[in-house]
C-alpha positions as semicolon CSV with decimal commas, in nm:
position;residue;x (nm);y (nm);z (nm)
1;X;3,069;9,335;11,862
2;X;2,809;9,047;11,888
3;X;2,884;8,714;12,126
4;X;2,866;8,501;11,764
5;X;3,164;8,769;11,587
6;X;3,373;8,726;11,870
7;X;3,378;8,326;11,818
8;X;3,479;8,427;11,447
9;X;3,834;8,457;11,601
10;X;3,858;8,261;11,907
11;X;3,708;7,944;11,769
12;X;3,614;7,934;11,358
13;X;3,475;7,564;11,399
14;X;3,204;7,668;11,706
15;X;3,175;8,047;11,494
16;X;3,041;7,846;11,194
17;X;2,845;7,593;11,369
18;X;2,676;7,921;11,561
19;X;2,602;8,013;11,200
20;X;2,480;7,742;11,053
21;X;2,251;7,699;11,349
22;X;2,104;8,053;11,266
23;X;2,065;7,960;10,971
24;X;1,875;7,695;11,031
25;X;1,618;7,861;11,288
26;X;1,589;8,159;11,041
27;X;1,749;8,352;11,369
28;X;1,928;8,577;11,079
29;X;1,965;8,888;11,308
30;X;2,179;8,670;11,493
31;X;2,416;8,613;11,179
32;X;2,767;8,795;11,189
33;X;2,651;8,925;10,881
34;X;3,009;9,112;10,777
35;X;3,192;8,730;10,839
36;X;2,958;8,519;10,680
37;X;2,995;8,754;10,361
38;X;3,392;8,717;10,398
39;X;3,332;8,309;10,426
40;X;3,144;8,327;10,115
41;X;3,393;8,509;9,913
42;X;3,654;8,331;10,045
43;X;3,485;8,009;9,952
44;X;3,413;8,123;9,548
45;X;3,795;8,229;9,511
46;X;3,913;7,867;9,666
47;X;3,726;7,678;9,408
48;X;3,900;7,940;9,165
49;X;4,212;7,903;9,265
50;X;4,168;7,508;9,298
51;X;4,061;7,508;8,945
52;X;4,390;7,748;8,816
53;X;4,603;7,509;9,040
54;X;4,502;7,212;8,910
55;X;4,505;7,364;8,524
56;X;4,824;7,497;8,597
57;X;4,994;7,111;8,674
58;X;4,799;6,932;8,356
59;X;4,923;7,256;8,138
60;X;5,285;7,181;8,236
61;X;5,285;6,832;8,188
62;X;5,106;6,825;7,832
63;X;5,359;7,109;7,733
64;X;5,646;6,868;7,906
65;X;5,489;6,581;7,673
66;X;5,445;6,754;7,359
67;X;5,801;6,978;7,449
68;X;5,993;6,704;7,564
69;X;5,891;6,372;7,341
70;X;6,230;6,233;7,374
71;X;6,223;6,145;7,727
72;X;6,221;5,771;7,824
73;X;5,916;5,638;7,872
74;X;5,959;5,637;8,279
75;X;5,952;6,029;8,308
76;X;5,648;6,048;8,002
77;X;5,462;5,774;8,250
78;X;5,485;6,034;8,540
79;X;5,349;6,330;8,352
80;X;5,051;6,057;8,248
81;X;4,958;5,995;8,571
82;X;4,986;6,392;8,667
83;X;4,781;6,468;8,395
84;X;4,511;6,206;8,471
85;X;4,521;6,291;8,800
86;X;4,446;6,676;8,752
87;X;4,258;6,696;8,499
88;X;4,001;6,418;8,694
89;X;4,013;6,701;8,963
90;X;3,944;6,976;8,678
91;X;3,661;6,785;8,557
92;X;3,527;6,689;8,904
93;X;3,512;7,093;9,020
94;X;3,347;7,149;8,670
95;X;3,024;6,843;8,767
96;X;3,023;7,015;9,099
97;X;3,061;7,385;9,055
98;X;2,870;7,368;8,729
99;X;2,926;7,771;8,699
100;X;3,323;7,724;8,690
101;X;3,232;7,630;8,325
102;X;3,209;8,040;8,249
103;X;3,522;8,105;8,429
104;X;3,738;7,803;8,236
105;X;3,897;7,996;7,952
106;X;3,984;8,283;8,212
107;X;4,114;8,001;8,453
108;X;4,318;7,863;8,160
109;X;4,439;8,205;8,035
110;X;4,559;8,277;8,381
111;X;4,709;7,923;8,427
112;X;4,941;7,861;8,098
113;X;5,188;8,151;8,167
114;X;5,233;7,965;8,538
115;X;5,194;7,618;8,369
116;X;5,462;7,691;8,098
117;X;5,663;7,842;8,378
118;X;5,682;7,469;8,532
119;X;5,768;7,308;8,237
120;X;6,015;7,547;8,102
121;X;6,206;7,506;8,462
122;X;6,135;7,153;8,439
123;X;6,283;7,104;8,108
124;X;6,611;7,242;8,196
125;X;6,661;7,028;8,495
126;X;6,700;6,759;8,241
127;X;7,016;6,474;8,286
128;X;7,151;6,185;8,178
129;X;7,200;6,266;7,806
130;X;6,813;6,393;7,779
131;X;6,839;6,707;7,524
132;X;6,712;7,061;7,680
133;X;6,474;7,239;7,540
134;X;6,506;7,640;7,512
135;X;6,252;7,856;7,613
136;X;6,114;7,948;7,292
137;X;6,029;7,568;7,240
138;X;5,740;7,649;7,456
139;X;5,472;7,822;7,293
140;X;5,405;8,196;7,473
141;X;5,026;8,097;7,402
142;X;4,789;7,803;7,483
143;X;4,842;7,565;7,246
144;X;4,550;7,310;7,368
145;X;4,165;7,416;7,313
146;X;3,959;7,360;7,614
147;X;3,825;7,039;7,459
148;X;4,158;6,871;7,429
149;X;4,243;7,023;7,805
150;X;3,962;6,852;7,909
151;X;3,977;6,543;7,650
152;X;4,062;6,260;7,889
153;X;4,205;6,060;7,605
154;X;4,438;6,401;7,514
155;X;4,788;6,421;7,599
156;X;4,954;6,700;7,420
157;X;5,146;6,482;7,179
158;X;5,176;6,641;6,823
């Protein structure tokens, strides 16, 4: 085991500044090769899962709007915000991992089911008079296209 994959689990911060500085002096058989490749998939499945996490939140809440369009205004005006809020973090992993744009529909695909999830749990935590809704008011499929997921004027409502 090499001096620099020994730092991998003492100290991560000093291991990746090692790297970087091999890097840098083109020192590359230096590099803990068999860490730097587990950074660098670990880095491409965080921006993945970022993007299903944040897909996942804006799902629920348009559902929750278009679901749920009986609610007073105060609860809609929360699932605004939530929805302007994630989908600005949707569209701001899009501008800078431009190559997320292939994986979108998967992302989506794989985020309704946990999105509808939310909203279906959600929904019957209701009170205070609000109606219920049952399951089946939530559609088992995607009911938004990626251009009205991504529409920032597009909130669900039918």
């Amino acid at each position: 085991m090499s001096p620099i994959s020994e730092l991998y689990d003492q100290d991560f911060q000093v291991w990746l500044a090692e790297t970087i500085s091999q890097l840098e002096q083109a020192n590359f058989q230096a590099l803990d090769v068999h860490h730097l490749i587990e950074e660098l998939r670990d880095l491409g499945k965080s921006e993945k899962n970022s993007l299903e996490g944040n897909l996942m939140i804006l799902l629920a809440h348009l559902l929750k709007l278009r679901v749920q369009s009986v609610v007073p205004d105060t609860m809609k005006s929360s699932w605004y915000r939530s929805i302007i809020e994630h989908r600005e973090r949707v569209i701001l992993l899009l501008e800078n991992t431009p190559s997320l744009k292939y994986y979108l529909t998967i992302a989506v695909n794989k985020a309704y089911p946990k999105g509808r999830k939310i909203a279906v749990k959600e929904g019957q935590l209701a009170s205070f008079g609000i109606p219920i809704p049952k399951e089946e008011d939530y559609p088992l499929g995607c009911p938004f296209s990626l251009e009205e997921i991504l529409d920032e004027d597009f909130y669900g409502l039918s």
